[in-house]
N, C-alpha and C positions, 0 to 999 in steps of 0.2 A: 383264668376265665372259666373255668370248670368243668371242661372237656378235657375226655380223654387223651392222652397224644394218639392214641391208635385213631381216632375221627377226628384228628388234624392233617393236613394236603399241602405238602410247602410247595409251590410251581415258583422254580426258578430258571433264566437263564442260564446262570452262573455253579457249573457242577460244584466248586465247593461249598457253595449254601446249600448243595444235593444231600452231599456226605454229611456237611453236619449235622441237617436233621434227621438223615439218615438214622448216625451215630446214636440221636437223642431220642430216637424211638419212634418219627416220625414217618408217614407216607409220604412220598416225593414224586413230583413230577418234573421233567427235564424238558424246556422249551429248547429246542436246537434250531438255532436262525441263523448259524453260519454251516461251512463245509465240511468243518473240525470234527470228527468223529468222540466222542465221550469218552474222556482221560479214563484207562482203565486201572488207574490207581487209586482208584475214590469210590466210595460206595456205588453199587449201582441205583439210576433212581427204579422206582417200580410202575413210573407208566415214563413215554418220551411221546413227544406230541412234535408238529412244526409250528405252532402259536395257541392262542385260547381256544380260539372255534374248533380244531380239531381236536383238545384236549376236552372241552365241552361235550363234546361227540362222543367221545371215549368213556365219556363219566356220565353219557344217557341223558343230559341236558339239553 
């Protein structure tokens, strides 16, 4: 696509799609919609939100 990975934003629910783009150079954000606290064996993401509107929020949209 011809962007950088550094101004690419992976928002997942799912912490292993965290970590992997983590892994692969990516900025992550981590939707937390259940009670489960964020597996601390996996990348951390670099924002955590509780859905888009507040992740919107975060990112000045």
């Amino acid at each position: 696509m011809g962007v950088p990975s550094r101004k690419v934003l992976l928002v997942s629910v799912h912490p292993w799609d965290v970590d992997g783009a983590a892994r692969a150079g990516l900025a992550t954000a981590w939707l937390h919609q259940t009670p489960e606290p964020y597996p601390q064996a996996t990348h951390p993401a670099d924002r955590s939100a509780t859905g888009v509107v507040d992740l919107a929020g975060q990112l000045g949209a």
